[in-house]
LOVEX-901708 format. One record per atom (N, C-alpha, C): x, y, z. Coordinates in steps of 0.001 Angstrom, whole numbers, plus 500000, padded with zeros to 6 digits. Layout:
BEGIN
XYZ/...
***
This chain:
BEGIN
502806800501665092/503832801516664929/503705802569666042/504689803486666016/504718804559667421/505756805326667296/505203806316667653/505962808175667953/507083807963668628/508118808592668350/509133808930669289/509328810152669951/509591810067671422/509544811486672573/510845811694672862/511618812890672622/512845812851673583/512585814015674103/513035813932675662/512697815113676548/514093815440677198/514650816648676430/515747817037678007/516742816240677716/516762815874676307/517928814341676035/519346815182676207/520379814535676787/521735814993677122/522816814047676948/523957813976676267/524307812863676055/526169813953676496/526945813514677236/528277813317677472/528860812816677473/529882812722677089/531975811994677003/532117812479678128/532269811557679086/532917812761680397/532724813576680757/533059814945680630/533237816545680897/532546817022679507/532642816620678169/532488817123677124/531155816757677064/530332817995676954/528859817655676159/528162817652675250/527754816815674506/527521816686672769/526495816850672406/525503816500673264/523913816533672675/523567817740673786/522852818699673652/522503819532674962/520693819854675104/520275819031675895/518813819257675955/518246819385675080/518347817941673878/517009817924672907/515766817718673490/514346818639672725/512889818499672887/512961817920671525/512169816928671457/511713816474670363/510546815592670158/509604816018669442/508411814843669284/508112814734668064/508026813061667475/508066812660666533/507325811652666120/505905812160665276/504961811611665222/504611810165664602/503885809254665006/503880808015664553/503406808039662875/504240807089662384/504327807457660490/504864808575660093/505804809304660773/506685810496660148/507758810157659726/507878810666658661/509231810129658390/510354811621658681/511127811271659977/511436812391660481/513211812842660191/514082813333659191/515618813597658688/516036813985659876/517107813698660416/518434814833661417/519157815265660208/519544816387659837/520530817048659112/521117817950659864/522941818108659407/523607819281659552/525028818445659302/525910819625659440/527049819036659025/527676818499659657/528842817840659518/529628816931660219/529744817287661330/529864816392662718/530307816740664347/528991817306664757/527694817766664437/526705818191664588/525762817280665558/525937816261665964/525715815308666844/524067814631665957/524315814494664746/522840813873664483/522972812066664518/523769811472664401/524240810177664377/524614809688665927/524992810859667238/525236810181668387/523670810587668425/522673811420668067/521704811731668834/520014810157668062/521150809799666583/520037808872666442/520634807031667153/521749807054667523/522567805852668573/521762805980669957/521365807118670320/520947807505671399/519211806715671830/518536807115670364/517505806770670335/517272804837670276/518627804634669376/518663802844669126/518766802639670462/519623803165671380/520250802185672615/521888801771672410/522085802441671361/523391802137671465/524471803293671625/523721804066672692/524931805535673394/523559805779674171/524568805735675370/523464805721677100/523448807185676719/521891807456677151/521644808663677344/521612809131678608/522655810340678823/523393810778680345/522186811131681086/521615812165680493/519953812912681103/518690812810680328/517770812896680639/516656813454679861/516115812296680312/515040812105678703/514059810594679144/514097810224677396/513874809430676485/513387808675675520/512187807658675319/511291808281674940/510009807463674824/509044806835673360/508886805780673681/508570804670672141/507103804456672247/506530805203671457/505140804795671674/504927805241673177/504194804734674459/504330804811675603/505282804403676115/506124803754676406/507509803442676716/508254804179676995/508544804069678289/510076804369678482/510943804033678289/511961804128676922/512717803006676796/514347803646677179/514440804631677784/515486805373678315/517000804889678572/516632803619679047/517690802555680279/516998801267679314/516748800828678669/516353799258677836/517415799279676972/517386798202677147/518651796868676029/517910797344674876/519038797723673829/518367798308672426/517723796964671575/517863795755671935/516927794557671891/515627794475672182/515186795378673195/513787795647674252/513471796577673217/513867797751672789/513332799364672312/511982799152671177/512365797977669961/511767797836669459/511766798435667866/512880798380667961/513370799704666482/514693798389665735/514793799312664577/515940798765664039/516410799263662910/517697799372662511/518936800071662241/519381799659660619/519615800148659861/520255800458659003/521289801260658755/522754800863658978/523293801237658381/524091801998657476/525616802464657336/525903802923656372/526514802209655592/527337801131656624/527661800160656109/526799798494655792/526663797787654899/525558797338654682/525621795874655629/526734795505656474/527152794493657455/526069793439657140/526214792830656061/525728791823655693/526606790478655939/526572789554656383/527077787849656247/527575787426655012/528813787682654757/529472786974652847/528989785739653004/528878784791653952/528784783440653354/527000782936653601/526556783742653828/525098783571653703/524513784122652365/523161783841652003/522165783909651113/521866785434651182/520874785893650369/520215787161650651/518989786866651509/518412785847651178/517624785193652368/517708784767653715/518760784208654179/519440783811654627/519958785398655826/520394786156655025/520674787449655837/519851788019656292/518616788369655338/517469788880655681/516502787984657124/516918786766656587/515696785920658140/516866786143659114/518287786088659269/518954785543660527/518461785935661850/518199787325662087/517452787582663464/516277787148663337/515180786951662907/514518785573663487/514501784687663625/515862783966663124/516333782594663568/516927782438665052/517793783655664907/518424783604666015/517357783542667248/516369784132667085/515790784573668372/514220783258668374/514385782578667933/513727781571667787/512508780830666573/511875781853665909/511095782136664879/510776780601664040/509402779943664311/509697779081663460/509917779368661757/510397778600661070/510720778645659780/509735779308658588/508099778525658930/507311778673658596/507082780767658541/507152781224659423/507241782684660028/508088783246659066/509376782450659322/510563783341658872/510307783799657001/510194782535656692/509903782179655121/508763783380655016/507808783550655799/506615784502654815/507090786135655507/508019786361656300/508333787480656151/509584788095655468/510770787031655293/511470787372654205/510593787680652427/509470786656652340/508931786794651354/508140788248651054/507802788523651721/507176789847652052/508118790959652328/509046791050652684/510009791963652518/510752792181650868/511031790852650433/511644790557649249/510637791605648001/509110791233648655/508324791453647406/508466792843647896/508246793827649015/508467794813649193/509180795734648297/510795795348648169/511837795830647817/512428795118646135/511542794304646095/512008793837644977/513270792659644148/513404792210645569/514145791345645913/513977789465645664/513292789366644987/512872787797644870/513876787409643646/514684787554642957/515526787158642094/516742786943642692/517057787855643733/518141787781643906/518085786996645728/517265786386645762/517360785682646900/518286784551647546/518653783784646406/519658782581646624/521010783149646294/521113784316646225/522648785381645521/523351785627647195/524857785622647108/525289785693648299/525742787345647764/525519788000649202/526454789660648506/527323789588647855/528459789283647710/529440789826646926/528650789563645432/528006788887645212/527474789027643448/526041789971643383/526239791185644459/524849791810644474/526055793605643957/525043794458643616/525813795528643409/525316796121644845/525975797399644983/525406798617646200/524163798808646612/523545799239645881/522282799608645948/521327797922646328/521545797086645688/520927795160646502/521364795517647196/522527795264647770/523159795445649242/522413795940650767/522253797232650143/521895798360650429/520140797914650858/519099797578649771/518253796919649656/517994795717651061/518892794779650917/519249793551651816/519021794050652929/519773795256653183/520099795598654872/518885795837655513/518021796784654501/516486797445654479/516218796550654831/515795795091654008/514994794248653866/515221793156655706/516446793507655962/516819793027657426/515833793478658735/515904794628658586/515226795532659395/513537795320658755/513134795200658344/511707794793657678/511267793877658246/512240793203658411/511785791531658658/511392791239660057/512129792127660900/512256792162662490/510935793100662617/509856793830661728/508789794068662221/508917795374663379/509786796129663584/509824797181664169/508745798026664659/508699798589665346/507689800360665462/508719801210665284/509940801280664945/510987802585663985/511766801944663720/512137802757662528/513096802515661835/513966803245661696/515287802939661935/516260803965662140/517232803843660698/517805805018660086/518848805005659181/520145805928659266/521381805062659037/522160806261659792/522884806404658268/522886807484657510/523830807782656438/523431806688655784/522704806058655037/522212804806654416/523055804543653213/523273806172652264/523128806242651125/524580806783650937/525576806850651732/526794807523651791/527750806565650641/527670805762650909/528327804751649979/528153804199648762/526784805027648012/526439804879646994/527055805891646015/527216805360644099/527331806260643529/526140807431643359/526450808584642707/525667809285642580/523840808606641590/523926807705641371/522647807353640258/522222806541641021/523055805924642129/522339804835642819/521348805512644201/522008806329644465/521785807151645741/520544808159645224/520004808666644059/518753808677643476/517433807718643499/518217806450642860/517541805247643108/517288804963644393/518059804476645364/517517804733646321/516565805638647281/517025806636647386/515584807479647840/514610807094647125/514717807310645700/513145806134645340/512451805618646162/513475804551646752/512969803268646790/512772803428648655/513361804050649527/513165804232650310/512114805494650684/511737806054649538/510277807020650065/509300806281649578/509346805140648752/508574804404648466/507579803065649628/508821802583650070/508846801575651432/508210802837652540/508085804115652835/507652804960653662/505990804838653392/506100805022652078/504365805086651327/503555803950651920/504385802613651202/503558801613651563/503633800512653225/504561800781653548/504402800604655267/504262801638656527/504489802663655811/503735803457656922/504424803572658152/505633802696658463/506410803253659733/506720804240660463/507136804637661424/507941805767661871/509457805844661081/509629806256660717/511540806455660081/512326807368660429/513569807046661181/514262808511661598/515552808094661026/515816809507659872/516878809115658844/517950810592658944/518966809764658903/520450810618659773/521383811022657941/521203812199657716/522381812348656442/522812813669656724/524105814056655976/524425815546656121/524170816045654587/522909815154653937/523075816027652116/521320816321652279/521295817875652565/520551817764652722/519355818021651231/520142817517650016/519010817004649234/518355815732649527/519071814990650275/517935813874650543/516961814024651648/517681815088652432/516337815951653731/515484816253652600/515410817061651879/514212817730651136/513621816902650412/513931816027649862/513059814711648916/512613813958649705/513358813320650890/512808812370651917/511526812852652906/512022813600653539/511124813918654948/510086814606654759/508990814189655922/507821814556656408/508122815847657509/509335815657658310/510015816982659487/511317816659659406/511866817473659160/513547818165659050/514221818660660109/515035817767660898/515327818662662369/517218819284661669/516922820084662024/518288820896661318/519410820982662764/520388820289663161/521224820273664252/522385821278663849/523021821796665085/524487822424665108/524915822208666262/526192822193666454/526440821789667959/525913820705668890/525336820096668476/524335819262669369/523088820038670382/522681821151669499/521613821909669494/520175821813668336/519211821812668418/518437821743667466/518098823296666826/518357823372665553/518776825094665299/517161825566664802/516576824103663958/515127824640663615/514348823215663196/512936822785663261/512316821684663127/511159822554662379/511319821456661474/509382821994659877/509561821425658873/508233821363658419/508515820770656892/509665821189655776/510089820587654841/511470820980654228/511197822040653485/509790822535653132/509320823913652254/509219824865653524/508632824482654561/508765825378655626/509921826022655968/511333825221656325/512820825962656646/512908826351655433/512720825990653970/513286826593652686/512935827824652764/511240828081653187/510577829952653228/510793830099653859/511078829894655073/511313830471656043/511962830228657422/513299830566657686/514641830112658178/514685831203659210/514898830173660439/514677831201661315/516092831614661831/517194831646660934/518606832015661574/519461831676659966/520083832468659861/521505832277658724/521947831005658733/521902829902659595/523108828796659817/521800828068658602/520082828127658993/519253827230658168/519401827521657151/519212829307656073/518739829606655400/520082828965654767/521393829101655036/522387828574653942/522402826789654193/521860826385654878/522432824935654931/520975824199654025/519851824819654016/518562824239653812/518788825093652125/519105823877650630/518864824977649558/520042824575648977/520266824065647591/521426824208647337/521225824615645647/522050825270645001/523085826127645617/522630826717646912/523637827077647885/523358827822648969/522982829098648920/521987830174649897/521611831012649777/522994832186649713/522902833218648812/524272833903648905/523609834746650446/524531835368650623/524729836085651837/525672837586651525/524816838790651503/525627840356651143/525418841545652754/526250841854652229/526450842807653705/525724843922653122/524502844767654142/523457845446653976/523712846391655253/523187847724655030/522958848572655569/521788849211655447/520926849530656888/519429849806657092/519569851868656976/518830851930655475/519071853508655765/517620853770654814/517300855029655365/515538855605654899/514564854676654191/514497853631655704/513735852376655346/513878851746654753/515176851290654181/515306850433653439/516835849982653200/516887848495653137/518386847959653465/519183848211652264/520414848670652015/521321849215650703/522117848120650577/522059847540649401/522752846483649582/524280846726648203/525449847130648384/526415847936647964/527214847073646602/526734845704647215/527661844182646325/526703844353644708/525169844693644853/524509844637643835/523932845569643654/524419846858643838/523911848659643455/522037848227643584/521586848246644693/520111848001645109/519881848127646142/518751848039646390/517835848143647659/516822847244647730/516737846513649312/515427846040649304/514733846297650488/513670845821650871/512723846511651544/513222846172653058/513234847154654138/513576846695655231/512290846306656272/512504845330657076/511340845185657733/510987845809659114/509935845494659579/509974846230660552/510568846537661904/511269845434662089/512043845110662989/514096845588662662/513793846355661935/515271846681661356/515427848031662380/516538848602662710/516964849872662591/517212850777662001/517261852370661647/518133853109660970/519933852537661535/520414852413660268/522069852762660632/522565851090660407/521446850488661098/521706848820661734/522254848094659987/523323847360661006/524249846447660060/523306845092659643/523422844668658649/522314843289658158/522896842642657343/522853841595657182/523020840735656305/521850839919655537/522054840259653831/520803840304653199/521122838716652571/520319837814652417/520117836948651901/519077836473650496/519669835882649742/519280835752648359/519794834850648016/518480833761647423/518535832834646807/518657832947645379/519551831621644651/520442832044643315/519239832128642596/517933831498642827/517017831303641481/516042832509641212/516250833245642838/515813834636642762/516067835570641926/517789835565641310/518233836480641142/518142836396639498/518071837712638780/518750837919637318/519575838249637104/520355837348636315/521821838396635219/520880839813634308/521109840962634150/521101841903633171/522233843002633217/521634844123632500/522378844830631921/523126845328633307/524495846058633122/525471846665634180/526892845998634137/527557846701635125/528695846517635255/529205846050636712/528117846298637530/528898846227638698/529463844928639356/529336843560639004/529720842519639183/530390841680637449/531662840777637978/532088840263637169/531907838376637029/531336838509635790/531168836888635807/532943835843635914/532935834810637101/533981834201637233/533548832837636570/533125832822636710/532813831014636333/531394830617636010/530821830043634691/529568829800634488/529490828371634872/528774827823635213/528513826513635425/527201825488634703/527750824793633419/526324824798632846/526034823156632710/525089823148633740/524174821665634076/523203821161632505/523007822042631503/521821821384630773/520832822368630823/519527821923631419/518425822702631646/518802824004632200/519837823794633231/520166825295634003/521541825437633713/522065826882634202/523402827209634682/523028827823635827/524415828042636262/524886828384637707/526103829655637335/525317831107637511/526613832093637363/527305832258638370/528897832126638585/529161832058640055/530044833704639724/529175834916640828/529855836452640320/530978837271641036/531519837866641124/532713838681642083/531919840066641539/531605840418643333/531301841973642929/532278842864643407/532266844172643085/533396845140643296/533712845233644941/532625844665645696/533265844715647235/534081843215647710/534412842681646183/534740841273646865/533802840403647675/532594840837647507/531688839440647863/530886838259646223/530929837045647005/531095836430645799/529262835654646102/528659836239644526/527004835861644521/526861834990643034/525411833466643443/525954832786642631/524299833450642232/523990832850640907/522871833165639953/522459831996639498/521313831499639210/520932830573638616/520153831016637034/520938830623635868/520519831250634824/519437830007634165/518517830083633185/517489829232632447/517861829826630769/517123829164630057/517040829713628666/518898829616628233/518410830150626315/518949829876625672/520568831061626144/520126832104626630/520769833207626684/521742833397628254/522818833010627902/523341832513629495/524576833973629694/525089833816630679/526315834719631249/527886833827630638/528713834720630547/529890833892630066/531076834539630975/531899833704631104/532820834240631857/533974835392631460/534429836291632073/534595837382631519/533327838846631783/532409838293631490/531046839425631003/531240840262632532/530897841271632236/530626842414633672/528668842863633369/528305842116634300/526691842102634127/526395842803635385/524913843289635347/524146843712636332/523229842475637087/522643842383637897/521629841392638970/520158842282639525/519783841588639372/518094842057639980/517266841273640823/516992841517641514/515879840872642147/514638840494642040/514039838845641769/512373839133641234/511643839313641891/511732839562643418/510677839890644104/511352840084645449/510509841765645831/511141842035647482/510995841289648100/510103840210648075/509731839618649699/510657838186649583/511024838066648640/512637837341648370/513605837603648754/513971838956649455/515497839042650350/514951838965651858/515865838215652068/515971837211653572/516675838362654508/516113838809655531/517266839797656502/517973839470657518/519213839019658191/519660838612658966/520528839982660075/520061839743661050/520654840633662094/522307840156662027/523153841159661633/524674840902661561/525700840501662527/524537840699663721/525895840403664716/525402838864665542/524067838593665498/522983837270665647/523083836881664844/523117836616663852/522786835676662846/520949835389662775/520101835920663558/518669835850663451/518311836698662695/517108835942662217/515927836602661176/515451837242661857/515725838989660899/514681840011660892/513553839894660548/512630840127661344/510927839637660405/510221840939660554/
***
């Protein structure tokens, strides 16, 4: 198995530039997410890495390899999918060996690494089954089990899980942080939800623009976000966001009649934007915000509030005793070092 290097990576349409000088190093057995939202270039920037979108500048390196300018045949990686481009009139076996048939593999070979993939994933029942009598998630399975078979040093996934229902797309991550456990590969996995960044990955590269906005473990960007674009995209519900003003040391925050602590890097006068996470916050006593909509999951709710400046903050409620819509409640904070400070006109963390 082996690390992936991109240095200075640059990728253009012509005149238009999409990827702009990724650094990136990506350690052998990491299992490493691209997240961000759509047009964010994480899918041309993981094509880039397959060989299948020339990279304009920079360098790309596999293990020692330069594999920059190599036939994505040479690189040594292989691809999964959003779509599961399986063969209808072949086997599940049958799909799973074809690239080592194709490329010469005696039989003997082929047979004990489909078998070994199968047992991997769980796949030995449904071996003589052609897809169409497999559900999503086999499918899905199959494609894995394709890429297994070819013996890689990475493994690439592009949106794997996009096409799954919601129970399957659970199941899966299962089953794909599972296959991480017990083979040990490199994995570089491309989604824009980033609950499967936070359950999946070992490093989280967070893209915008075809910029890298922040790289760390998924508890690392959760505490600590080094710009507004992470702290709301890393977290869901998303972090609310209130307009703050820095006055006798301390930021006034007007949406939730409070104050929290300003840091040292703040100004008197200076405009901020305070950040707060929903599970931070309490419903209690007051008036100054109105409950619009409760949202109730079971174990939790979700208060979604309108405060008197027209900014809208969500709450995450527990217990028997919830917010109802209608109610005019108060909010609290459980702990200062829980509001996030963002410079208002940067979007960077005050620290």
């Amino acid at each position: 198995m082996s690390g992936v290097t991109l240095n200075n990576a640059i990728k253009r349409y012509g005149e238009v530039q999409v990827i702009h000088g990724i650094d990136l190093t990506i350690e052998d057995g990491e299992f490493c997410v691209f997240v961000g939202p759509s047009g964010c270039g994480k899918s041309t920037l993981l094509r880039m890495v397959a060989g299948l979108e020339e990279t304009t500048e920079g360098q790309i390196t596999i293990g020692a390899r330069d594999v920059t300018r190599l036939d994505p045949s040479l690189r040594g990686v292989a691809m999964v999918f959003q779509t599961y481009a399986l063969y209808p009139h072949m086997t599940v076996e049958e799909n799973m060996g074809f690239g080592l048939k194709m490329n010469g593999h005696p039989k003997t070979e082929i047979a004990a690494k489909v078998a070994e993939a199968s047992r991997i994933l769980k796949l030995d029942e449904y071996l003589k089954r052609k897809p169409a009598a497999l559900s999503g998630g086999q499918r899905q399975r199959v494609s894995i089990g394709r890429a297994i078979v070819r013996g890689p040093e990475v493994f690439l996934f592009d949106e794997p899980l996009s096409n799954l229902d919601a129970e399957l797309r659970v199941e899966m991550r299962v089953e794909i942080a599972r296959l991480h456990k017990e083979i040990g590969a490199t994995m570089i996995y491309v989604t824009h939800d980033q609950v499967e960044a936070m359950t999946l990955a070992d490093k989280i590269v967070v893209l915008r623009g075809g910029n890298i906005e922040q790289v760390g473990a998924p508890m690392e960007l959760y505490r600590d976000p080094d710009n507004r674009f992470v702290a709301g995209f890393i977290g869901s519900p998303s972090m609310n966001f209130l307009s703050g003003t820095v006055e006798d040391g301390a930021v006034q925050v007007p949406a939730l009649g409070l104050s929290v602590p300003a840091t040292g890097s703040c100004s008197e006068g200076q405009q901020v934007t305070v950040g707060l996470r929903p599970e931070h916050l309490q419903i209690g006593a007051g008036d100054v915000l109105d409950v619009d909509l409760t949202e109730s999951l079971g174990g939790v709710s979700y208060a979604y509030l309108v405060a008197r400046t027209g900014e809208r903050i969500i709450v995450e409620e527990r217990g028997d005793h919830r917010s109802r819509q209608g109610d005019a409640v108060g909010v609290s904070l459980d702990a200062p070092e829980h509001a996030y400070l963002f410079d208002a006109s940067t979007d960077k963390r005050l620290r």
